[in-house]
N, CA, C, O and CB atoms as a CASP TS submission, in Angstrom:
PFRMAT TS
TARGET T0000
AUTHOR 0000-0000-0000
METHOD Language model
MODEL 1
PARENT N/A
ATOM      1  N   UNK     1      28.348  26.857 -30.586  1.00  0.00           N
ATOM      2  CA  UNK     1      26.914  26.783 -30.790  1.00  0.00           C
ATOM      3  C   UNK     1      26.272  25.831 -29.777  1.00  0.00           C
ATOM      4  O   UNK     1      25.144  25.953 -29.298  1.00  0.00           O
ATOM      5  CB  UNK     1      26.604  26.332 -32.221  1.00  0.00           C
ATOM      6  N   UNK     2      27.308  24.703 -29.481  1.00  0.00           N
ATOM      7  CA  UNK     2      27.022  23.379 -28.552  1.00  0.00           C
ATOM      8  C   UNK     2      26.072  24.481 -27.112  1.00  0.00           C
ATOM      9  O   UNK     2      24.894  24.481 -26.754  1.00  0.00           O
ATOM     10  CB  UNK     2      29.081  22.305 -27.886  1.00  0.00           C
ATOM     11  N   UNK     3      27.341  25.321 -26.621  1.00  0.00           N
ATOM     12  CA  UNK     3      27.242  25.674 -25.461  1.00  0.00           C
ATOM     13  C   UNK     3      26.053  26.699 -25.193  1.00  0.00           C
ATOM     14  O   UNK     3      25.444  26.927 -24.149  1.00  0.00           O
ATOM     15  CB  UNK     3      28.466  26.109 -25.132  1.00  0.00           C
ATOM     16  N   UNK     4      25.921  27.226 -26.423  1.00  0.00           N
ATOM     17  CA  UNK     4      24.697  28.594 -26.743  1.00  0.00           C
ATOM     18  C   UNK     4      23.289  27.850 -26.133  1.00  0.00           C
ATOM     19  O   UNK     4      22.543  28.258 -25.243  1.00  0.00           O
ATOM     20  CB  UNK     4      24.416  29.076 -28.908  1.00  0.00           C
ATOM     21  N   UNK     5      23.187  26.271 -27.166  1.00  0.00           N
ATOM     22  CA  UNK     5      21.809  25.862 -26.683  1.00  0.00           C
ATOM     23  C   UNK     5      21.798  24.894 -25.426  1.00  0.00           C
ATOM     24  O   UNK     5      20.882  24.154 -25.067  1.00  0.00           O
ATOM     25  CB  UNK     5      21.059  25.147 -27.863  1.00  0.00           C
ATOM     26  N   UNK     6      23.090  25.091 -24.824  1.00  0.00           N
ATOM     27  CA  UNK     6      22.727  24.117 -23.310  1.00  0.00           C
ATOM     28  C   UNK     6      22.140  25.298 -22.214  1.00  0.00           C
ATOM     29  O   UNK     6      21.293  25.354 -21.323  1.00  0.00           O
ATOM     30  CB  UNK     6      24.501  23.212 -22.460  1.00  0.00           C
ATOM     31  N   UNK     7      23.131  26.196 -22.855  1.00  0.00           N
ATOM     32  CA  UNK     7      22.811  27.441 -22.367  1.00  0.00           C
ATOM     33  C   UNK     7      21.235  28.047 -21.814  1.00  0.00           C
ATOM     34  O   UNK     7      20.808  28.496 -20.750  1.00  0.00           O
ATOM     35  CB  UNK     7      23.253  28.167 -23.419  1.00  0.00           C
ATOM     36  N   UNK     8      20.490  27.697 -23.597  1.00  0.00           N
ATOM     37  CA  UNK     8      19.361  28.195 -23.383  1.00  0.00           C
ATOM     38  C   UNK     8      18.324  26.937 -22.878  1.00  0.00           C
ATOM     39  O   UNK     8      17.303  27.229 -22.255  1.00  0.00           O
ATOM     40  CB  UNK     8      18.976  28.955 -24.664  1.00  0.00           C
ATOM     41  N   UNK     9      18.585  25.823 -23.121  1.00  0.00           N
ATOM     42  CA  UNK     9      17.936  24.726 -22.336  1.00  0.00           C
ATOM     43  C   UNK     9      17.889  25.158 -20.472  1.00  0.00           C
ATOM     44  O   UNK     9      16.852  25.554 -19.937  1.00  0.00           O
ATOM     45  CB  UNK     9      18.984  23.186 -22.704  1.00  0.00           C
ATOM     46  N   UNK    10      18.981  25.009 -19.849  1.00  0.00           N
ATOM     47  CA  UNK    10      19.292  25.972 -18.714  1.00  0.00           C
ATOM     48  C   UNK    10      18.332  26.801 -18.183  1.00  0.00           C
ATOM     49  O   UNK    10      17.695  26.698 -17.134  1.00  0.00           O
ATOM     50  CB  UNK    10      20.239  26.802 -19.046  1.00  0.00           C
ATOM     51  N   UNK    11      18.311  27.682 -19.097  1.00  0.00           N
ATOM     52  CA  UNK    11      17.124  28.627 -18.453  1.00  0.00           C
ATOM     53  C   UNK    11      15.946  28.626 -18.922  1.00  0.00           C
ATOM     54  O   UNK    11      15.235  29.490 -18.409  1.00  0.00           O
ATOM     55  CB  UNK    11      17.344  29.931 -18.484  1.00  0.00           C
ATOM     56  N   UNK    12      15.253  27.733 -20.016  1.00  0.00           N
ATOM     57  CA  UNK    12      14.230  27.430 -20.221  1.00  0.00           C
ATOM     58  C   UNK    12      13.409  26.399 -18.691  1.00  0.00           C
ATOM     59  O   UNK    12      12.319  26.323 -18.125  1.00  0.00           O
ATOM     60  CB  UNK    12      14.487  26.805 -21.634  1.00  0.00           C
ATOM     61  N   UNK    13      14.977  25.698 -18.587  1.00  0.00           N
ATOM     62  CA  UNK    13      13.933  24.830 -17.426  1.00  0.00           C
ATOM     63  C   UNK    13      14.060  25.404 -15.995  1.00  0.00           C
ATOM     64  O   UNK    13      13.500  24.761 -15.106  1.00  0.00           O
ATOM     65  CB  UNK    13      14.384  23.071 -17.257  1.00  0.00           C
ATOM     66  N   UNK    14      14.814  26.683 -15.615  1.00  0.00           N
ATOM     67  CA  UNK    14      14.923  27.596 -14.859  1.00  0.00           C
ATOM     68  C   UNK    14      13.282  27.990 -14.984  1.00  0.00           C
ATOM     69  O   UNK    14      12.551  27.549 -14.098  1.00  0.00           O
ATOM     70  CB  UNK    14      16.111  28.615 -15.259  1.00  0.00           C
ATOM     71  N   UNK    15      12.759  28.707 -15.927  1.00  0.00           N
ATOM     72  CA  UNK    15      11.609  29.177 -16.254  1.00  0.00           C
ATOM     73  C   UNK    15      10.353  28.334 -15.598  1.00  0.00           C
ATOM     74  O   UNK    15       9.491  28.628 -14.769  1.00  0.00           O
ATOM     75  CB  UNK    15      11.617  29.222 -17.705  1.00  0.00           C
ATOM     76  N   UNK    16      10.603  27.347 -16.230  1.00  0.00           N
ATOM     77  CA  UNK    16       9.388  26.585 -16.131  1.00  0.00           C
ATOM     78  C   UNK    16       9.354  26.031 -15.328  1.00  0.00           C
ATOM     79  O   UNK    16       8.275  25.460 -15.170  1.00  0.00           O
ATOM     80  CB  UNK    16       9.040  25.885 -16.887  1.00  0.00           C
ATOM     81  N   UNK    17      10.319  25.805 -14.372  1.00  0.00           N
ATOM     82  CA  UNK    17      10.333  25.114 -12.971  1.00  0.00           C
ATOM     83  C   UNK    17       9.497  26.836 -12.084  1.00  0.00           C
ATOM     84  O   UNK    17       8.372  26.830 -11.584  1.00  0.00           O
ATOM     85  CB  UNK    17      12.557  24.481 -12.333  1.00  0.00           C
ATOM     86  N   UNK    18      10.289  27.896 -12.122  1.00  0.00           N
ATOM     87  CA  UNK    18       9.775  29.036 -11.805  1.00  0.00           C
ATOM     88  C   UNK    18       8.176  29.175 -11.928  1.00  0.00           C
ATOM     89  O   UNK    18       7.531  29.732 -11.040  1.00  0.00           O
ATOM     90  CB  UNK    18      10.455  29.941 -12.580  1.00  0.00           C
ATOM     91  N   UNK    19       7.525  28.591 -13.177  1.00  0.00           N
ATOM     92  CA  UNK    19       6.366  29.216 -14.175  1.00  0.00           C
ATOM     93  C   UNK    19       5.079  28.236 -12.841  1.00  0.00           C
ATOM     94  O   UNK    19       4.012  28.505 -12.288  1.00  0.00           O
ATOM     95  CB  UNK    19       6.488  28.451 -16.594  1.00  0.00           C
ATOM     96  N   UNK    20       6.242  26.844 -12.879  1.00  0.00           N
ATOM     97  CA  UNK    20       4.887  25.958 -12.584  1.00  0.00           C
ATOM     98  C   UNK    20       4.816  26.071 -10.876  1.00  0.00           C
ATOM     99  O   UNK    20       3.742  25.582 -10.524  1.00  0.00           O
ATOM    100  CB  UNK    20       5.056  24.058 -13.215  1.00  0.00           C
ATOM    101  N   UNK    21       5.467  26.468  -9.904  1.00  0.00           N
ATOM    102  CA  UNK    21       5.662  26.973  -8.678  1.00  0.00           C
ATOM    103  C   UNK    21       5.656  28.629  -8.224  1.00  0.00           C
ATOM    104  O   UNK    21       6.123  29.129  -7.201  1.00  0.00           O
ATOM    105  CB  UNK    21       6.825  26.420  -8.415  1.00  0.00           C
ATOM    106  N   UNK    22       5.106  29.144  -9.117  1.00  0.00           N
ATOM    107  CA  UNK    22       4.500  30.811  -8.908  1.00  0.00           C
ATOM    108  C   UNK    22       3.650  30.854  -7.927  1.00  0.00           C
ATOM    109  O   UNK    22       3.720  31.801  -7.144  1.00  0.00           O
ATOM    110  CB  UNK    22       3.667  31.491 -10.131  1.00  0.00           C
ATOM    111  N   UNK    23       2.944  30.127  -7.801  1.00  0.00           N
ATOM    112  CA  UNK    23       1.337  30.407  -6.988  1.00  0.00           C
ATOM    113  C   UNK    23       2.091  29.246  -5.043  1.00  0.00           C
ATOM    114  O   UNK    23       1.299  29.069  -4.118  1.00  0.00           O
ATOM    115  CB  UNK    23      -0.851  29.015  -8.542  1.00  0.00           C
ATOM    116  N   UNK    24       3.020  28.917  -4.988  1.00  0.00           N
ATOM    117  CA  UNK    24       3.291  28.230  -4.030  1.00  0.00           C
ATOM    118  C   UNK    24       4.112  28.953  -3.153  1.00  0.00           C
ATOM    119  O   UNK    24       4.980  29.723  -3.566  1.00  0.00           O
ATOM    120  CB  UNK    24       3.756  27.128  -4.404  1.00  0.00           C
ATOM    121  N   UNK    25       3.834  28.700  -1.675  1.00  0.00           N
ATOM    122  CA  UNK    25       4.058  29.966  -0.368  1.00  0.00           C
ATOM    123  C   UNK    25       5.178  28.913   0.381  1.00  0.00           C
ATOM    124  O   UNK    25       5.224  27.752  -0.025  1.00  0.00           O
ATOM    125  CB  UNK    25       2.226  30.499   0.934  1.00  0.00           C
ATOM    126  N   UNK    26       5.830  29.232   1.182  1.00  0.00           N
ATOM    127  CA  UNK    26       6.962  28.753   1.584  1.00  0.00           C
ATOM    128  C   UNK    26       5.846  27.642   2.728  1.00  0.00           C
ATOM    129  O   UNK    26       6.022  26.487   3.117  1.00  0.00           O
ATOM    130  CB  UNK    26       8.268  30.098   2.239  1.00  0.00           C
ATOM    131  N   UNK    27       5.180  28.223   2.877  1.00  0.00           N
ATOM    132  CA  UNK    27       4.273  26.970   3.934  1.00  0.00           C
ATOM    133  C   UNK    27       3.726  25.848   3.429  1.00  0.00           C
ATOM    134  O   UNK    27       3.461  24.800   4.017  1.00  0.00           O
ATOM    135  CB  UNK    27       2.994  27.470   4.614  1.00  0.00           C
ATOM    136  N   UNK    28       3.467  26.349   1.494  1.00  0.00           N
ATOM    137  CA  UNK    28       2.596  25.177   1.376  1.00  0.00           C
ATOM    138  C   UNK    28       3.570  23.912   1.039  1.00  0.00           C
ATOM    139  O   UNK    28       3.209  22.738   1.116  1.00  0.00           O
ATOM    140  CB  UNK    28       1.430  25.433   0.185  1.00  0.00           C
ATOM    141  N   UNK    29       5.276  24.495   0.530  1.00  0.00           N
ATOM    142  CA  UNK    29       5.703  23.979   0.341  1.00  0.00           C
ATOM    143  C   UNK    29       6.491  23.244   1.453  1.00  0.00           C
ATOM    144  O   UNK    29       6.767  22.059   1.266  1.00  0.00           O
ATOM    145  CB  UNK    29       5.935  24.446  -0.423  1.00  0.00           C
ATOM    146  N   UNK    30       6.785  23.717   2.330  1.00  0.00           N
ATOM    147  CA  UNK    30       7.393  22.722   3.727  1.00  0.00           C
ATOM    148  C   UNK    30       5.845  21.628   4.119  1.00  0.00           C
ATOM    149  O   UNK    30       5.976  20.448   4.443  1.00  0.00           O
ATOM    150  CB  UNK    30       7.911  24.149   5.595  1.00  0.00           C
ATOM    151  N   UNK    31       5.006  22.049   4.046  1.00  0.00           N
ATOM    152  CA  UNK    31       3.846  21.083   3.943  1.00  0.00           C
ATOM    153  C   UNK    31       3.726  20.184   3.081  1.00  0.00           C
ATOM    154  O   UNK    31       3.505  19.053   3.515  1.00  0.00           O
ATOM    155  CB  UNK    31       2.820  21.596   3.811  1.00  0.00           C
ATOM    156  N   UNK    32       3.802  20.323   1.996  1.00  0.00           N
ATOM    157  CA  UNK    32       4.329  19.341   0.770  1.00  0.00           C
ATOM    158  C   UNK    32       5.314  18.139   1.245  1.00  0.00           C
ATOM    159  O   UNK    32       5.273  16.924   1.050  1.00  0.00           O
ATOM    160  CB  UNK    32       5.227  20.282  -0.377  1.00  0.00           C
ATOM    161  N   UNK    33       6.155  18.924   1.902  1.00  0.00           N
ATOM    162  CA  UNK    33       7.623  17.990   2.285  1.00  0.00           C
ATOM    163  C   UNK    33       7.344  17.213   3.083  1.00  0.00           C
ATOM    164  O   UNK    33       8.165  16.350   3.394  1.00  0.00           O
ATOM    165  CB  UNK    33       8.868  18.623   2.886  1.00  0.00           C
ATOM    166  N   UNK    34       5.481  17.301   3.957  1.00  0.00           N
ATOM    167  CA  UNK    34       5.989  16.061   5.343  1.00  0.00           C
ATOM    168  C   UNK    34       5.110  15.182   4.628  1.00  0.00           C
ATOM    169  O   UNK    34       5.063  14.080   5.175  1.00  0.00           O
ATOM    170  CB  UNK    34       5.526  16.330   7.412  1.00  0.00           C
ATOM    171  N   UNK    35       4.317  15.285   3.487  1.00  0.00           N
ATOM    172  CA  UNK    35       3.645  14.655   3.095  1.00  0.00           C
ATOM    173  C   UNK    35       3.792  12.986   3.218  1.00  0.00           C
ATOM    174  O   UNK    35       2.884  12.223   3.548  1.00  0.00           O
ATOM    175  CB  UNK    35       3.610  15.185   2.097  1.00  0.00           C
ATOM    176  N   UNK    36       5.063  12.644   2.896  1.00  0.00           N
ATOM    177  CA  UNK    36       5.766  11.018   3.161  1.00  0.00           C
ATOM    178  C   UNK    36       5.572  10.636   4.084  1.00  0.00           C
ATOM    179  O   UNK    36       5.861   9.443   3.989  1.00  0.00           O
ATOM    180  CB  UNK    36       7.086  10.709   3.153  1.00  0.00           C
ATOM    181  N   UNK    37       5.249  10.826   5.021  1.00  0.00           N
ATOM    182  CA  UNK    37       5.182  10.764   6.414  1.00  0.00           C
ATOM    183  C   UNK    37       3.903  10.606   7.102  1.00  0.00           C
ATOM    184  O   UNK    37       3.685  10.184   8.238  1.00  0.00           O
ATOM    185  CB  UNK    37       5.732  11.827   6.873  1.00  0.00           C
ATOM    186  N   UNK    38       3.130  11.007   6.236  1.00  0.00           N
ATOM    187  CA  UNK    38       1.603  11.272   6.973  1.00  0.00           C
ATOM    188  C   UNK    38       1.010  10.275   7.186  1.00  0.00           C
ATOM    189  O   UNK    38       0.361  10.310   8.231  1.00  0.00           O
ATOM    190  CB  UNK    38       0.595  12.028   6.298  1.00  0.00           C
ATOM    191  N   UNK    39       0.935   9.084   6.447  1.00  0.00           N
ATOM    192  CA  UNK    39       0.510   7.720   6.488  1.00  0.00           C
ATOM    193  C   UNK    39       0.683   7.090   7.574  1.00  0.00           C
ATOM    194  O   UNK    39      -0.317   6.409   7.801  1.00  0.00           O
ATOM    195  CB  UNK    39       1.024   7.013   5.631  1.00  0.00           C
ATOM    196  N   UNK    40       1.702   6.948   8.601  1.00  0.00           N
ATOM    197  CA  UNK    40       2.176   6.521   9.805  1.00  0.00           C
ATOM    198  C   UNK    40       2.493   7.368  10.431  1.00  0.00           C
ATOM    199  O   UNK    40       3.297   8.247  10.121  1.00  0.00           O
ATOM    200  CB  UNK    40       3.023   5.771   9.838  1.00  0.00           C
ATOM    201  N   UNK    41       1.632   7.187  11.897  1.00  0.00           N
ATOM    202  CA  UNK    41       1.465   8.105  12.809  1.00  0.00           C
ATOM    203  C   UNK    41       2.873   7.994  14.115  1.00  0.00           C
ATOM    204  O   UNK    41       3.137   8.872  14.936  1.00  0.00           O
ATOM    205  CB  UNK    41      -0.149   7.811  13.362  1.00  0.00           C
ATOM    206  N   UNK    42       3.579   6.665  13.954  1.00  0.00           N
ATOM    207  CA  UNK    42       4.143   6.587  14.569  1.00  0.00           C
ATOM    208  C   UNK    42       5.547   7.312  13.984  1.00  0.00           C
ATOM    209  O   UNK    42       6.143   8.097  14.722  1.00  0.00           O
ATOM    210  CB  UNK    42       3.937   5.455  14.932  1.00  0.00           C
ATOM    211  N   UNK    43       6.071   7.014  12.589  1.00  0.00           N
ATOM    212  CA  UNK    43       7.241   7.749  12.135  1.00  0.00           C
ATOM    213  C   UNK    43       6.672   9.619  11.675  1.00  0.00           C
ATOM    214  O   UNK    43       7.335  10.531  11.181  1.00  0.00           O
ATOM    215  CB  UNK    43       7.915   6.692  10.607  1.00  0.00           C
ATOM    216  N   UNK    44       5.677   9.587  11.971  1.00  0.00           N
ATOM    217  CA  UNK    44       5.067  11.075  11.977  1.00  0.00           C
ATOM    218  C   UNK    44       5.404  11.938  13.202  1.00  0.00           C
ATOM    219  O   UNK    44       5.988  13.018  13.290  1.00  0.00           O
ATOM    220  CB  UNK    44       3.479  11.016  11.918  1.00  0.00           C
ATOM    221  N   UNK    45       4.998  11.338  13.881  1.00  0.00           N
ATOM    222  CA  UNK    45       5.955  11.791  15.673  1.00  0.00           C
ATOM    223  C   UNK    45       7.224  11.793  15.749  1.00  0.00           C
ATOM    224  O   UNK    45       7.822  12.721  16.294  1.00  0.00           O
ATOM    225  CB  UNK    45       5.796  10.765  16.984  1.00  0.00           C
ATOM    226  N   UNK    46       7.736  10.926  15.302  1.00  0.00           N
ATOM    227  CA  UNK    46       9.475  10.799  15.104  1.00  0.00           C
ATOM    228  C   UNK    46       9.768  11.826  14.252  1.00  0.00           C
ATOM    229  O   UNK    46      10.815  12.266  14.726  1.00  0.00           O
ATOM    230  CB  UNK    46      10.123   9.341  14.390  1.00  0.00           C
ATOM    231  N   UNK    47       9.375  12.795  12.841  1.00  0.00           N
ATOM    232  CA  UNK    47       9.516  13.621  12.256  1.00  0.00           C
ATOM    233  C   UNK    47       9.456  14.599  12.972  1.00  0.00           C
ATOM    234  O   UNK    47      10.346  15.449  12.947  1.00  0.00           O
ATOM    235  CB  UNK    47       8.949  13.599  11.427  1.00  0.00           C
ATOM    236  N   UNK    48       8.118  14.713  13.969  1.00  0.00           N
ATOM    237  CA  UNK    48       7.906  16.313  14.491  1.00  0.00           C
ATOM    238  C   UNK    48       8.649  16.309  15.456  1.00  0.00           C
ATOM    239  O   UNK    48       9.013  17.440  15.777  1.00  0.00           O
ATOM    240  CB  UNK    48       6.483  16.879  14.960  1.00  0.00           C
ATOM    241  N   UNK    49       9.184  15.184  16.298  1.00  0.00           N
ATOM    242  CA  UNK    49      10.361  15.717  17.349  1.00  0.00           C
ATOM    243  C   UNK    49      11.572  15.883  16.500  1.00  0.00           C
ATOM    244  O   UNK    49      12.426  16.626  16.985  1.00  0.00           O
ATOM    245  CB  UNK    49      10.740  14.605  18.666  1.00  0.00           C
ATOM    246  N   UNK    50      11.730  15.569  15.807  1.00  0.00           N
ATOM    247  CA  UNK    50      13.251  16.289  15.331  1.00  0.00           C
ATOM    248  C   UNK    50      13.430  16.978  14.263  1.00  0.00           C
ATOM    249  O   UNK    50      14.502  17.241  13.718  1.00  0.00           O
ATOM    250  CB  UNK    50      14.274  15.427  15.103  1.00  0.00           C
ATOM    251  N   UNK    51      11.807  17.441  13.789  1.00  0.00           N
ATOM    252  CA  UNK    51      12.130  18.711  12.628  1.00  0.00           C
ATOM    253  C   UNK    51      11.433  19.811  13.297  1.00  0.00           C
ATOM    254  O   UNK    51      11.309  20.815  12.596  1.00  0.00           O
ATOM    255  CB  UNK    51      11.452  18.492  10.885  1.00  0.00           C
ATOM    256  N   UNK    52      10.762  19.893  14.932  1.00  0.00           N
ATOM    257  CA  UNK    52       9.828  20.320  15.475  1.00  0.00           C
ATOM    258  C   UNK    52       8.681  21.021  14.463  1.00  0.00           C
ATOM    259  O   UNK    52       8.060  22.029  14.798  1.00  0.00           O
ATOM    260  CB  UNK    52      10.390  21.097  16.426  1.00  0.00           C
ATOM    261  N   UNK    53       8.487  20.315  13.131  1.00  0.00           N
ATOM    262  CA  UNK    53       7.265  20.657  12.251  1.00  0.00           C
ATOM    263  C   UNK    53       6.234  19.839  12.666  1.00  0.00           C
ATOM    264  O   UNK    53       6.491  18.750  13.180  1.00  0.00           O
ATOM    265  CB  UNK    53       7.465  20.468  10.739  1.00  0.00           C
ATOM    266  N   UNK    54       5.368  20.132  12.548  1.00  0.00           N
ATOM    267  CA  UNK    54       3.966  19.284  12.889  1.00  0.00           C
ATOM    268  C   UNK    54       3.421  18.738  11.355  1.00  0.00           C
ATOM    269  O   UNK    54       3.232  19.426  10.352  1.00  0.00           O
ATOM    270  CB  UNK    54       2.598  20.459  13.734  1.00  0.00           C
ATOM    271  N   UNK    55       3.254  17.409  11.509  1.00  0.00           N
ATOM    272  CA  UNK    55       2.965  16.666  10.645  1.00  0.00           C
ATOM    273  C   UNK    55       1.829  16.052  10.476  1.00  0.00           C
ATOM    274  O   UNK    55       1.663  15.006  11.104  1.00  0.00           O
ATOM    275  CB  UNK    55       3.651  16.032  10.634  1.00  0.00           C
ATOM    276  N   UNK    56       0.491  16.668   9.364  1.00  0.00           N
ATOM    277  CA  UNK    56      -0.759  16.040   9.595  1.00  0.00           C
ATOM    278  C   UNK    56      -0.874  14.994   9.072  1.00  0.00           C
ATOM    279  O   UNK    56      -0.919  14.912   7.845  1.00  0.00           O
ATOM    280  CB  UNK    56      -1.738  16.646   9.289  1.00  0.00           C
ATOM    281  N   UNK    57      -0.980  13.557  10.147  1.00  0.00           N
ATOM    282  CA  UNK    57      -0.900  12.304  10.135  1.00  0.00           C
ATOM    283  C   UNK    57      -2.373  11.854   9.765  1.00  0.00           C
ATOM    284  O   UNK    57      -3.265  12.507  10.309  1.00  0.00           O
ATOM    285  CB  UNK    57      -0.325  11.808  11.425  1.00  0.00           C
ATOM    286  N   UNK    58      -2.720  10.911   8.983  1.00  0.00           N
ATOM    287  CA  UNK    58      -3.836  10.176   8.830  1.00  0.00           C
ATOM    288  C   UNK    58      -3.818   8.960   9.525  1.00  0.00           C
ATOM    289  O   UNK    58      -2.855   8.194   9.558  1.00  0.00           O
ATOM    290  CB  UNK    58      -4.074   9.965   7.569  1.00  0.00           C
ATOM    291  N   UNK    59      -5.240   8.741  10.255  1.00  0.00           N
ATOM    292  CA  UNK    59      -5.459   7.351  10.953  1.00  0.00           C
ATOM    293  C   UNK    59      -4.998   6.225   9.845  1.00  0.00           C
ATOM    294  O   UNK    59      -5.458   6.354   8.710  1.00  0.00           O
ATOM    295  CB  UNK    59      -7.190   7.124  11.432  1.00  0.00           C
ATOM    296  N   UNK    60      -4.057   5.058  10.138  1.00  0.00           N
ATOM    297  CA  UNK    60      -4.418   4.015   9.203  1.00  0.00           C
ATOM    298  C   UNK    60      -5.422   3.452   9.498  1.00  0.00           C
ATOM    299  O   UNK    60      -5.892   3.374  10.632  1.00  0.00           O
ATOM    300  CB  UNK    60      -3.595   3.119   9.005  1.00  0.00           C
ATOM    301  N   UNK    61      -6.026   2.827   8.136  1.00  0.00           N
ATOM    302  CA  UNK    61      -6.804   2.197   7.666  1.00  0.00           C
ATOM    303  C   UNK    61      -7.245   0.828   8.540  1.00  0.00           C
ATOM    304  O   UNK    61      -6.536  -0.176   8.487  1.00  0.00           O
ATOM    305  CB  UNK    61      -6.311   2.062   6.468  1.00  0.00           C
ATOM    306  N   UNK    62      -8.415   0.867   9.309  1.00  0.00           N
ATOM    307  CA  UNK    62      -9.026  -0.409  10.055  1.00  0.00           C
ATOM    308  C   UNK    62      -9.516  -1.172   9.195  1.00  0.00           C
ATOM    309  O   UNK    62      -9.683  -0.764   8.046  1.00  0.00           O
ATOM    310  CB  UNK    62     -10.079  -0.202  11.035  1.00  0.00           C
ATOM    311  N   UNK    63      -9.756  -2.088   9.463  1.00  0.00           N
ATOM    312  CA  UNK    63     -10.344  -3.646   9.063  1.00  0.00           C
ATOM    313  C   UNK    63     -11.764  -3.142   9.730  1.00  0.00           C
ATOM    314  O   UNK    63     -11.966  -2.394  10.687  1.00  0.00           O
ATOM    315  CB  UNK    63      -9.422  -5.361   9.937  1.00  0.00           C
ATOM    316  N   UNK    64     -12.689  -3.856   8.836  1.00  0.00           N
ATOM    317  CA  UNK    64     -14.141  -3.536   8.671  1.00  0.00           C
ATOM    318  C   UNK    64     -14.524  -5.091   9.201  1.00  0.00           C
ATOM    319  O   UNK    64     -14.101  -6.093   8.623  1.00  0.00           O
ATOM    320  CB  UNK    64     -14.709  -2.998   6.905  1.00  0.00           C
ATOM    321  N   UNK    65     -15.449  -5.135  10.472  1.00  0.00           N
ATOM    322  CA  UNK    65     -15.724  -6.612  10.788  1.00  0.00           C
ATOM    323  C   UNK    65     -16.359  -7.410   9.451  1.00  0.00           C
ATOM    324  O   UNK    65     -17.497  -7.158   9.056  1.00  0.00           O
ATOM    325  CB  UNK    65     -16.834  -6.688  12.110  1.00  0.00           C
ATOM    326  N   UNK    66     -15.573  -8.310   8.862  1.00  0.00           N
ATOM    327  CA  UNK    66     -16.047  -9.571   8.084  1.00  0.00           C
ATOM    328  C   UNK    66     -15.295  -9.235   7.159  1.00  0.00           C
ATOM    329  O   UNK    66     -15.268 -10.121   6.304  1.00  0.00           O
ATOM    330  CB  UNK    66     -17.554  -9.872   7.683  1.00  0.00           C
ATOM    331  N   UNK    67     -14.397  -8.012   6.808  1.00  0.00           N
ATOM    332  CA  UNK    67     -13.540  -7.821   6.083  1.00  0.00           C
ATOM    333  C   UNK    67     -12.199  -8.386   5.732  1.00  0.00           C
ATOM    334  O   UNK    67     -12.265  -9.528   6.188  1.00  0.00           O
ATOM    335  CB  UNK    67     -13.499  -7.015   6.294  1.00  0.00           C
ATOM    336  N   UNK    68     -10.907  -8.228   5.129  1.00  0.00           N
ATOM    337  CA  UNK    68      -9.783  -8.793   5.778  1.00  0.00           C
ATOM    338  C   UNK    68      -9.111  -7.534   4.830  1.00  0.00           C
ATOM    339  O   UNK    68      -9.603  -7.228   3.743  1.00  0.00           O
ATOM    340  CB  UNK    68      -9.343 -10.670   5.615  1.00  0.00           C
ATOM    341  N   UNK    69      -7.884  -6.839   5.424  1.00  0.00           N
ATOM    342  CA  UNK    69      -6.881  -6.357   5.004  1.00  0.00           C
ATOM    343  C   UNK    69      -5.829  -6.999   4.444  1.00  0.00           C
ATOM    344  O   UNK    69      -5.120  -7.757   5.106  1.00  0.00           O
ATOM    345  CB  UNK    69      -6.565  -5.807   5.737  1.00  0.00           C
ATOM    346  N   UNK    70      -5.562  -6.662   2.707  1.00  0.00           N
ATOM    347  CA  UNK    70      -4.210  -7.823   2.400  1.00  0.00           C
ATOM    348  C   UNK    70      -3.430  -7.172   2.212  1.00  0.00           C
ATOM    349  O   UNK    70      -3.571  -6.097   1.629  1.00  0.00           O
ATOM    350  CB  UNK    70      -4.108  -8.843   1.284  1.00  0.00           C
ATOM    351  N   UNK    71      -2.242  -7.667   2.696  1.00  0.00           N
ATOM    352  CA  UNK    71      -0.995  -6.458   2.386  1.00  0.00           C
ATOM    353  C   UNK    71      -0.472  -7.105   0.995  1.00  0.00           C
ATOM    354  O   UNK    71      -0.411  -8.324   0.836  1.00  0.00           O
ATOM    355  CB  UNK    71       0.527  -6.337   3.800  1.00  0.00           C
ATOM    356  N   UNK    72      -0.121  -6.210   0.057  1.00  0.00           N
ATOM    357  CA  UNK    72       0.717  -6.450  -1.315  1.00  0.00           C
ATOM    358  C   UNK    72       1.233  -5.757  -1.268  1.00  0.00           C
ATOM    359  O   UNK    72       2.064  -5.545  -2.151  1.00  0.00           O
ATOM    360  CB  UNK    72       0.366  -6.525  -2.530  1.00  0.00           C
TER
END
């Protein structure tokens, strides 16, 4: 009986992993993947030369004159 409901646990989360990634295209998902990366433009370049994917990098964040940036 143990094995019946690991069984059906199994493919319940087969399902629902399936259910909640229906609507997602093989692009949006390799896009998804450089996401870590986008923050720094410099290890963003280091990604696209050696996954030759292009990685849309965001400018970091400038300091606003009279402002101060704190890192935590």
């Amino acid at each position: 009986m143990e094995i019946f409901f690991d069984a059906l646990g199994v493919v319940f989360l087969w399902l629902a992993v399936e259910y909640c990634l229906r609507r997602e295209t093989a692009d949006s998902l390799d896009e998804a993947s450089m996401v870590p990366f986008a923050d720094d433009p410099e290890v963003a370049r280091r990604v696209e030369l050696a996954t030759g994917k292009t990685v849309k990098a965001v400018a970091p964040e400038v300091a606003k004159p009279g402002w101060v940036n704190l890192e935590m």
